[in-house]
C-alpha positions as CSV (number, residue, x, y, z in Angstrom):
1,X,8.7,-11.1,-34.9
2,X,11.4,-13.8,-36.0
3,X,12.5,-10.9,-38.7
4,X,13.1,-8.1,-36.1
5,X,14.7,-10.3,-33.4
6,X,17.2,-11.2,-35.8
7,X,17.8,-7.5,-36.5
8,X,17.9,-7.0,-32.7
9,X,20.7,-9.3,-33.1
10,X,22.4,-7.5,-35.6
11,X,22.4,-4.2,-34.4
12,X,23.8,-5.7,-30.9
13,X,26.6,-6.8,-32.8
14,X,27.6,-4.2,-35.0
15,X,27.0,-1.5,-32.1
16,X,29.7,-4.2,-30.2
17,X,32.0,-4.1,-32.8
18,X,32.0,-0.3,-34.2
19,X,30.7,1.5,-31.2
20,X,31.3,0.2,-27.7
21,X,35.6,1.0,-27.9
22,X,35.1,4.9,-29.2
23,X,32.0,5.4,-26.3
24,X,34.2,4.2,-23.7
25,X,37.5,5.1,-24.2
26,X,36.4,8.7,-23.7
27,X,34.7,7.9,-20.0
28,X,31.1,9.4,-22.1
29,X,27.9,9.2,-20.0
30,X,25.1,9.1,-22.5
31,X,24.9,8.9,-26.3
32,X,24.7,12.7,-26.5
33,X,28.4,13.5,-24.8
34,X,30.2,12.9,-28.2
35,X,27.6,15.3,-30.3
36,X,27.9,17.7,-27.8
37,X,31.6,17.4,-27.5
38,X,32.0,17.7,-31.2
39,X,28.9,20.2,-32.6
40,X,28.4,22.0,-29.2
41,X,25.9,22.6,-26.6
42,X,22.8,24.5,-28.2
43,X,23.2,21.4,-31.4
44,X,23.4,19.3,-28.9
45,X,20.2,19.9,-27.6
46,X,18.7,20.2,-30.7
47,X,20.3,16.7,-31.6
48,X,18.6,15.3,-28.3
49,X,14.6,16.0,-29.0
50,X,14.0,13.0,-31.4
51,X,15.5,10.4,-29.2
52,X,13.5,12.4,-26.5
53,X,10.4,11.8,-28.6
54,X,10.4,8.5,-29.2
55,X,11.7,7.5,-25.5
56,X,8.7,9.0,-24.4
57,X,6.4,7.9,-27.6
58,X,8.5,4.5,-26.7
59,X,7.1,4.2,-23.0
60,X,3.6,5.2,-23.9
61,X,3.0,2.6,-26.5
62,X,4.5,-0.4,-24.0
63,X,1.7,1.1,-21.7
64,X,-1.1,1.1,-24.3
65,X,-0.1,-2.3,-25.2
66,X,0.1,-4.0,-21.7
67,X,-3.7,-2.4,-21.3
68,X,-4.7,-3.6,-24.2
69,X,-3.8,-7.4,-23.3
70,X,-5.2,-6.8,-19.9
71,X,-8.5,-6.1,-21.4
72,X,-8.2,-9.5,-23.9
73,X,-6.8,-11.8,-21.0
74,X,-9.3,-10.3,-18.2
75,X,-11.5,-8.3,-19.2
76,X,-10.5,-5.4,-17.1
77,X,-10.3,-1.8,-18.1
78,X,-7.1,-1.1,-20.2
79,X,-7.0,2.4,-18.8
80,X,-6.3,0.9,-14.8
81,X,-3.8,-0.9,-16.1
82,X,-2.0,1.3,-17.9
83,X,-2.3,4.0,-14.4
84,X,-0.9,0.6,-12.5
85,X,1.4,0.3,-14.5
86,X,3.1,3.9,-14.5
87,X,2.8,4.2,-10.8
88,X,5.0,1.2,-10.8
89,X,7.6,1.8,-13.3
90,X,8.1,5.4,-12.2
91,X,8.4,4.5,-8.4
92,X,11.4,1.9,-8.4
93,X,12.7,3.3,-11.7
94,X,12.5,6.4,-9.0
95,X,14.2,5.0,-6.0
96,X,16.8,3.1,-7.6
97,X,17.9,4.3,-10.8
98,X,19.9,2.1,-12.7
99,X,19.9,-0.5,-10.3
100,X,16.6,-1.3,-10.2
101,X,16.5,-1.2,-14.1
102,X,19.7,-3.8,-14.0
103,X,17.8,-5.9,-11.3
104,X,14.2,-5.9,-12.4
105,X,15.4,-6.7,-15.7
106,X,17.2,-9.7,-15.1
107,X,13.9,-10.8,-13.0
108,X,11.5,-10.2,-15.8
109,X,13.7,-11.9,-18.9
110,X,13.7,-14.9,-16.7
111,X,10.1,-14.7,-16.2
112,X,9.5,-13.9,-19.9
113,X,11.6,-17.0,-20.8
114,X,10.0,-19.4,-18.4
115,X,6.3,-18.3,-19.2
116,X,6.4,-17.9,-22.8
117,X,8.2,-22.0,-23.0
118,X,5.3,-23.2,-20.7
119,X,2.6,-21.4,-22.8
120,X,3.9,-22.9,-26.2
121,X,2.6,-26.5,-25.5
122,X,-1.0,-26.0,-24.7
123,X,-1.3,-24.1,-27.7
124,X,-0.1,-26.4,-29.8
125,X,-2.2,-29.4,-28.9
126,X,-5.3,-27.4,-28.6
127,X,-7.9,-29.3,-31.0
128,X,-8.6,-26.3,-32.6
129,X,-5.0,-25.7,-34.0
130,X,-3.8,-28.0,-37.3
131,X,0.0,-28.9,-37.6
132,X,2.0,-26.0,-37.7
133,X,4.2,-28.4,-40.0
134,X,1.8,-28.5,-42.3
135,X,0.8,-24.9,-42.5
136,X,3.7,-23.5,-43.1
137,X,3.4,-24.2,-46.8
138,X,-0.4,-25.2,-47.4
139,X,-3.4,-23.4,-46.8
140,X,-5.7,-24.1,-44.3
141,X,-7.8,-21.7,-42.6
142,X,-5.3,-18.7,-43.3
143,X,-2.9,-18.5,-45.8
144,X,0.5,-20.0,-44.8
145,X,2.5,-18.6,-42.3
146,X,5.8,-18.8,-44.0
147,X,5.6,-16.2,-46.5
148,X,8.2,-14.8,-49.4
149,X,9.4,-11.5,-50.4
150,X,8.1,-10.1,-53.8
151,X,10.7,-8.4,-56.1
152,X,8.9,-5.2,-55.8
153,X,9.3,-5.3,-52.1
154,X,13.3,-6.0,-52.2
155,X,14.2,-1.9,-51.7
156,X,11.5,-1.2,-48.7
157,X,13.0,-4.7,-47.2
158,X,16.7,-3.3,-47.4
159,X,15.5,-0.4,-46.2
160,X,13.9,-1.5,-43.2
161,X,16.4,-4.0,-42.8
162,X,18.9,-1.1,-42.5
163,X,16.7,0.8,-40.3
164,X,16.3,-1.4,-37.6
165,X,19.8,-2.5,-37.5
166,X,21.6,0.6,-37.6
167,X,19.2,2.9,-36.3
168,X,18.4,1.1,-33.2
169,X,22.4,1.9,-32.3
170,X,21.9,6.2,-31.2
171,X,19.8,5.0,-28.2
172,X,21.0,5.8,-24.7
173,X,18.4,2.1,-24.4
174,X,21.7,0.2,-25.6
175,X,24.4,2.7,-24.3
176,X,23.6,3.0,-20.7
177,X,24.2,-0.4,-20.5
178,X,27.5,-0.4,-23.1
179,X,28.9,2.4,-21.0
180,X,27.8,1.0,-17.3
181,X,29.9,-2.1,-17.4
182,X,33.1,-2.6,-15.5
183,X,35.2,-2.5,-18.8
184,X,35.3,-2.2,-23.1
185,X,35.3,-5.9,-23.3
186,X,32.5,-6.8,-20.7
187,X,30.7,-4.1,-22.8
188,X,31.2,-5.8,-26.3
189,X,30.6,-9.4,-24.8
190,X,27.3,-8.0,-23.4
191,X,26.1,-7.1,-27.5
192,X,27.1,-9.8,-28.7
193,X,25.3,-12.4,-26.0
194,X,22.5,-9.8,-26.4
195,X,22.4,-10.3,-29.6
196,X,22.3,-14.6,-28.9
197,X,19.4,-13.7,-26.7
198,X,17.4,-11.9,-29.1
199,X,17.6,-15.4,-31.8
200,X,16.5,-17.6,-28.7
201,X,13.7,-15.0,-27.3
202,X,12.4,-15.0,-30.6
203,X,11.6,-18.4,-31.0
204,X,8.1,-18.7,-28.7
205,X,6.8,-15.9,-30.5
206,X,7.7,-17.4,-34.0
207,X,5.6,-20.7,-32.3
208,X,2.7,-18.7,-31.3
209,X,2.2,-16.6,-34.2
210,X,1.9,-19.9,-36.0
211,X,-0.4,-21.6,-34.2
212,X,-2.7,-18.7,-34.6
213,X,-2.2,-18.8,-38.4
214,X,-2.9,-22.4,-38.1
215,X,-5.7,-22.3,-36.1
216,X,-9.7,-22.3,-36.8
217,X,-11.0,-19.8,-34.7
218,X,-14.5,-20.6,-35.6
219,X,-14.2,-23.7,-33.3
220,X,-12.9,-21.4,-30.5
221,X,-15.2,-18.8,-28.3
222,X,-13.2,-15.9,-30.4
223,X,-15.2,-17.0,-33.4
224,X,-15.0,-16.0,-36.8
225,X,-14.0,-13.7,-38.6
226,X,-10.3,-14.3,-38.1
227,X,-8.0,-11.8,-35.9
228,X,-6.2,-11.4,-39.2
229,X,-9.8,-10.4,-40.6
230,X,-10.9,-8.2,-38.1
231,X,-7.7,-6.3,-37.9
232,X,-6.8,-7.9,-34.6
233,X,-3.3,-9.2,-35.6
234,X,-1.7,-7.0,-33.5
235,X,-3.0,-9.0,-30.9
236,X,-2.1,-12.3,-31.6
237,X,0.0,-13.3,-28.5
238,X,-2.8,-12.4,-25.7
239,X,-5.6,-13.9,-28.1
240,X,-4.1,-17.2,-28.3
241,X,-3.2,-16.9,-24.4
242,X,-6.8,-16.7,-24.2
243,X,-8.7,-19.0,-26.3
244,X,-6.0,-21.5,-27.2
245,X,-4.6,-22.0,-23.0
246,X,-6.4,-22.9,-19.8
247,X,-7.0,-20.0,-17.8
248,X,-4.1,-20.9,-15.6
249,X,-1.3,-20.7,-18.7
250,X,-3.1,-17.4,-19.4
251,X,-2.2,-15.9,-16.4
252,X,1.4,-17.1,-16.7
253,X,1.5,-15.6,-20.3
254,X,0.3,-12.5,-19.1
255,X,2.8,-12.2,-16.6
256,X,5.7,-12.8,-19.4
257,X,3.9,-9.7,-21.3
258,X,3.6,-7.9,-18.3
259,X,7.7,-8.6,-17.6
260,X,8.6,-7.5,-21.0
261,X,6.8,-4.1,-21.3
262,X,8.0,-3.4,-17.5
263,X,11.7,-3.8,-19.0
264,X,11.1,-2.0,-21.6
265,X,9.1,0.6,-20.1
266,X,11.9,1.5,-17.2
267,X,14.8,1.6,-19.7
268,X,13.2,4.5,-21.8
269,X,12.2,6.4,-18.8
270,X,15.8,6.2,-17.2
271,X,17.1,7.1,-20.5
272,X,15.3,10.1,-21.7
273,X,15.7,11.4,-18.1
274,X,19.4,11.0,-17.6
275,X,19.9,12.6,-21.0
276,X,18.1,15.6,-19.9
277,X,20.0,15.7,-16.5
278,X,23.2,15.1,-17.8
279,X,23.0,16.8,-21.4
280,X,20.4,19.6,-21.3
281,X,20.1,20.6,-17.2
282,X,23.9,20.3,-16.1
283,X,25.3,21.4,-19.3
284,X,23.3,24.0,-20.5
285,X,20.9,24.9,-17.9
286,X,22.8,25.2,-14.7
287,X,26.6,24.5,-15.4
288,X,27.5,24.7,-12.1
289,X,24.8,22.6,-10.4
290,X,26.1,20.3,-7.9
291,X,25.7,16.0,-8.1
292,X,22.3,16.2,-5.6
293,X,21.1,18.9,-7.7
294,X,21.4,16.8,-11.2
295,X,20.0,13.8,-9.2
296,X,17.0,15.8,-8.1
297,X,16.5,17.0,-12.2
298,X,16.7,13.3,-13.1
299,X,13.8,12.4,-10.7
300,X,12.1,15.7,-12.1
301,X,12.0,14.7,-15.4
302,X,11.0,11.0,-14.2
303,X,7.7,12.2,-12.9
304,X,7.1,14.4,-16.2
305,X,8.1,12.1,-18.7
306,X,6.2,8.9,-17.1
307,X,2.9,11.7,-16.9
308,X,3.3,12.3,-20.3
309,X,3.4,9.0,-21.8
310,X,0.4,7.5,-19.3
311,X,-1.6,10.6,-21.0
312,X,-0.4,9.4,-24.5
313,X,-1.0,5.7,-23.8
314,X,-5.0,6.7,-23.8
315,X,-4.4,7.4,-27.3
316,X,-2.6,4.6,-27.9
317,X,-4.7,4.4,-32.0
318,X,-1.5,6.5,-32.7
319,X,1.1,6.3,-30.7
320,X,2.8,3.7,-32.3
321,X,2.6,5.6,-35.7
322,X,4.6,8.3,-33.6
323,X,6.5,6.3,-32.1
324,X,7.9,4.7,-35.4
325,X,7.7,8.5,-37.1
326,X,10.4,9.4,-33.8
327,X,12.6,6.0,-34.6
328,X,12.7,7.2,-38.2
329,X,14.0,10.6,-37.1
330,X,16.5,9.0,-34.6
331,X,18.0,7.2,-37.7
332,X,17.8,9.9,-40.0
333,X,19.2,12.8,-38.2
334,X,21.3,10.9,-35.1
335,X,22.8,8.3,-36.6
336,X,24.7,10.2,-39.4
337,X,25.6,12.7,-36.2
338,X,27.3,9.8,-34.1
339,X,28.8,8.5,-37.1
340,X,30.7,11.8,-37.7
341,X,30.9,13.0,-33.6
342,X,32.9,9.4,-33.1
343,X,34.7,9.0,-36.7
344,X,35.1,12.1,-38.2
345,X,35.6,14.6,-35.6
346,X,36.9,16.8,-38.4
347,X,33.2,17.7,-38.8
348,X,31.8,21.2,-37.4
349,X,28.4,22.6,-35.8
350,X,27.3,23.9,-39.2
351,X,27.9,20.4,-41.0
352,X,25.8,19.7,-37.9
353,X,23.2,22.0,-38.8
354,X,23.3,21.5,-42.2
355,X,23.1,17.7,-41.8
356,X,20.2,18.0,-39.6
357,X,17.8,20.4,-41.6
358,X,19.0,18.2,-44.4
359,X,17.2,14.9,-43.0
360,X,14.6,16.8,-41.1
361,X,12.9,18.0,-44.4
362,X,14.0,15.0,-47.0
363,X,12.2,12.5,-44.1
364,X,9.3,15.0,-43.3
365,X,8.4,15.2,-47.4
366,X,8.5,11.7,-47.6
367,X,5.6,11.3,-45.9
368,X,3.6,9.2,-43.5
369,X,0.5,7.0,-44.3
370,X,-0.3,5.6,-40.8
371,X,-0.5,9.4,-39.8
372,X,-2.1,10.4,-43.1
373,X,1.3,12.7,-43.8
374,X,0.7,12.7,-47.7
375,X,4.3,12.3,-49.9
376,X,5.8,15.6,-51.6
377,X,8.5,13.9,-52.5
378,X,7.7,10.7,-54.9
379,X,10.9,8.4,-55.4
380,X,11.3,6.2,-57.9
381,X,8.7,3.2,-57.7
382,X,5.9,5.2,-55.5
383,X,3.0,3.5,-55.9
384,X,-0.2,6.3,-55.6
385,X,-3.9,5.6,-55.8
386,X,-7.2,5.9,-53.8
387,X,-6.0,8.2,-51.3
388,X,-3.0,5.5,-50.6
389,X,0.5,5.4,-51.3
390,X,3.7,3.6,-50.5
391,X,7.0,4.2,-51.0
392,X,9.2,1.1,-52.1
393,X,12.3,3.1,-52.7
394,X,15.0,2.9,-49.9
395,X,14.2,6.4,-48.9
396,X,15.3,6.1,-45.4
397,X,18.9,4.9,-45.8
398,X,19.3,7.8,-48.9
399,X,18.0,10.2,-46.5
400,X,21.1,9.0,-44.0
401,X,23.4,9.2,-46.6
402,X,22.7,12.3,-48.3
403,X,22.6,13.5,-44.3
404,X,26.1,12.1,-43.9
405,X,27.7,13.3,-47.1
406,X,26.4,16.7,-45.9
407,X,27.6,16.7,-42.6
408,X,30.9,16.2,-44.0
409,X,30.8,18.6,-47.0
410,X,29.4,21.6,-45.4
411,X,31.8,21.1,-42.5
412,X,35.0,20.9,-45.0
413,X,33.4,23.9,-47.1
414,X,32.8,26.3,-43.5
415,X,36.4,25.6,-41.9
416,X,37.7,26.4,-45.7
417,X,35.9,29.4,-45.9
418,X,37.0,30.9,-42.3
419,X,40.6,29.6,-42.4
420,X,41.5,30.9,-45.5
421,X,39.8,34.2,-44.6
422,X,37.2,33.8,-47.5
423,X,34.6,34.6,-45.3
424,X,35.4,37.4,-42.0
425,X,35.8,35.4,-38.6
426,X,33.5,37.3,-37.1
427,X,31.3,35.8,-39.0
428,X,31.7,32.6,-37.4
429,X,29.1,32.7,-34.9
430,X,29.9,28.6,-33.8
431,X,33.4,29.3,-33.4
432,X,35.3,26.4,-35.1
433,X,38.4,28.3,-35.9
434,X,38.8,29.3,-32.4
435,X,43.0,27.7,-31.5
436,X,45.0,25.5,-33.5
437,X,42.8,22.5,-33.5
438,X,40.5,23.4,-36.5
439,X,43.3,24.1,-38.9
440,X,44.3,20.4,-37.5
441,X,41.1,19.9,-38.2
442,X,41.3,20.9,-41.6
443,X,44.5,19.8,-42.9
444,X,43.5,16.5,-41.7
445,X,40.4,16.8,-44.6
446,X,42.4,18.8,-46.9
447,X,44.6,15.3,-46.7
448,X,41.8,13.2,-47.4
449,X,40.1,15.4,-49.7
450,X,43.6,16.1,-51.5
451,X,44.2,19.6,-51.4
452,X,47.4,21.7,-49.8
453,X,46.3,23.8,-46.8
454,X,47.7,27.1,-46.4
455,X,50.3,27.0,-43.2
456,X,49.4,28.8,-40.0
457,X,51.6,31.5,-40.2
458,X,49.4,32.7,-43.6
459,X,46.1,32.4,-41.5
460,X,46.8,34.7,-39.0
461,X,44.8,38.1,-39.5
């Protein structure tokens, strides 16, 4: 937990700094206008179904989880809760759009503040729990809860490291807020405080996962084995709320869980549903559809995203593996995209395309263990061996680079190929030599890639 909120914190920060002044000085609405703007509609599209995916993989796994701790805390069926909690996201998400996502949410992080502090004492002192001091370098009844990081693990640590920074930044999550503020520096002063508020939010949960590790759950009603043991550990926070905290506190705590996957939950239905409004239905579907007409898509797609991830949430043993399977796509195929939509808008649709079967297939042979997704590919230090593996190589962040380098090869090599009449125009079904602005286009990279372009007078059929 400590390790990903400071992550949180980093990607806040470099999303500030690199990403906020390009989103905004061009008035964009989601984090789609610029790859549509730059590859075109139909890649667009194709560009928008993994951060579909994992909005909606996003929302079903908050559901599953808030069950889940219903049934620990009290003992009520996780599949009422998660049908409560739906209904409830969906309605005021609903009604008030991206007001009642700004307003709820600053309700909820002050509940999740004030609940999670009060809960932290009573843990502590219960007489089951030894000095978190102590156990943070001895053993007691687990092993310590300050651990290390092997030498074999440094490249999957990079990796993830990378991962979580950087692709946590393509998500209309973090843009509908940069690009709903009243100006560029409200919106960069927002990530960075965000950023603040990720160290501070993180230290509660750094508290409570200790106390469990600390703790001698044999002298609790949980009895033994351990969570750890039983392969509970995911549900550390509304085990300790439970066995560790007067009933009372438990409540409290359960509030601050049910706060934070309401937040959560709202914020990845109003995104994936404004991104099909805005980028699929208006400007694809019906081009000339009217203000009330988009508004009345967006509410659609509300209802049939919010169904969809209540009937995934049931199967919530996997949703998690998809949803993390969806996050790795985002940064694998997105990020490069933005990267070259915002910074290189020398790059064409079949760079795009190229880029994006590119990533697709290096990330897809890679493979999956939590969805049993066996490895074609084996990079250097792969570790196979009763029906296991693990990759330690950094093979998402070479998968984004050998995506970027090939956005911006195949993009230099197709407006070569047409401008210089190498290849018939006709040909060129994506149109990127259409006007004067590709041969811009391309002298600009013949610049950088130091080569003479051919003046426009000789490229005229």
């Amino acid at each position: 937990m400590w390790m990903s909120s400071q992550l949180c914190s980093c990607y806040s920060h470099a999303g500030g700094f690199f990403f906020v002044n390009p989103m905004r000085s061009k008035n964009y609405v989601t984090v789609m206008d610029p790859l549509q703007e730059t590859f075109g509609n139909v890649m667009g599209s194709l560009l928008f179904i993994p951060p579909l995916l994992g909005e909606v993989f996003w929302f079903a796994a908050i559901l599953a989880s808030l069950g889940a701790t219903m049934r620990v805390i009290l003992d009520i069926g996780g599949t009422l809760a998660i049908i409560i909690s739906a209904c409830t996201v969906i309605l005021y998400t609903l009604l008030g759009g991206l007001y009642s996502v700004a307003y709820t949410d600053i309700i909820q992080l002050v509940f999740i503040t004030l609940s999670l502090w009060v809960c932290i004492p009573f843990a502590l002192v219960n007489s089951a729990t030894e000095s978190i001091y102590y156990t943070a370098t001895h053993r007691s009844y687990q092993d310590p809860w300050i651990g290390k990081i092997e030498n074999q693990y440094l490249g999957r640590w990079l990796d993830d490291f990378f991962y979580l920074v950087l692709g946590s930044i393509p998500w209309q999550t973090y843009f509908q807020r940069v690009l709903s503020t009243a100006s560029p520096g409200q919106a960069r002063l927002i990530s960075y405080l965000s950023g603040l508020g990720c160290f501070l939010m993180a230290i509660p949960s750094v508290l409570i996962g200790a106390v469990a590790t600390s703790t001698d759950w044999n002298q609790t009603s949980y009895g033994l084995p351990s969570p750890f043991e039983r392969g509970e550990s995911a549900m550390i926070l509304p085990l300790v709320l439970r066995y560790l905290c007067p009933a009372y506190i438990s409540i409290a705590g359960l509030g601050a869980i049910a706060a934070a996957a309401m937040s959560s939950a709202d914020s990845a239905l109003l995104s994936a549903s404004s991104m099909f409004a805005h980028n699929i239905y208006r400007k694809i579907l019906r081009k000339k559809a009217t203000e009330t007409e988009v508004l009345w898509a967006m509410r659609t797609s509300m209802l049939v995203f919010g169904a969809g991830a209540a009937g995934l949430a049931f199967y919530s043993s996997s949703v998690y593996d998809l949803w993390f399977l969806s996050g790795e796509l985002v940064y694998a195929l997105l990020f490069p995209q933005l990267c070259c939509a915002l910074f290189a808008p020398s790059t064409n649709t079949y760079g795009s395309a190229a880029g994006f079967l590119v990533g697709l297939v290096l990330r897809l042979l890679a493979g999956e263990p939590a969805l049993s997704i066996p490895p074609i590919i084996c990079y250097p230090a792969c570790s196979l061996g009763n029906g296991t593996y693990s990759q330690l190589f950094p093979f998402k962040t070479f998968t984004v680079l050998l995506t970027l380098g090939t956005i911006i090869a195949v993009s230099y090599l197709a407006a070569l190929l047409f401008q210089r009449n190498l290849l018939p125009r006709k040909w060129d079904v994506c149109n990127i030599t259409r006007g004067t602005s590709t041969l811009i286009s391309l002298q600009q990279m013949d610049k950088q890639m130091g080569s003479p372009t051919v003046p426009l007078e000789e490229n005229r059929d």
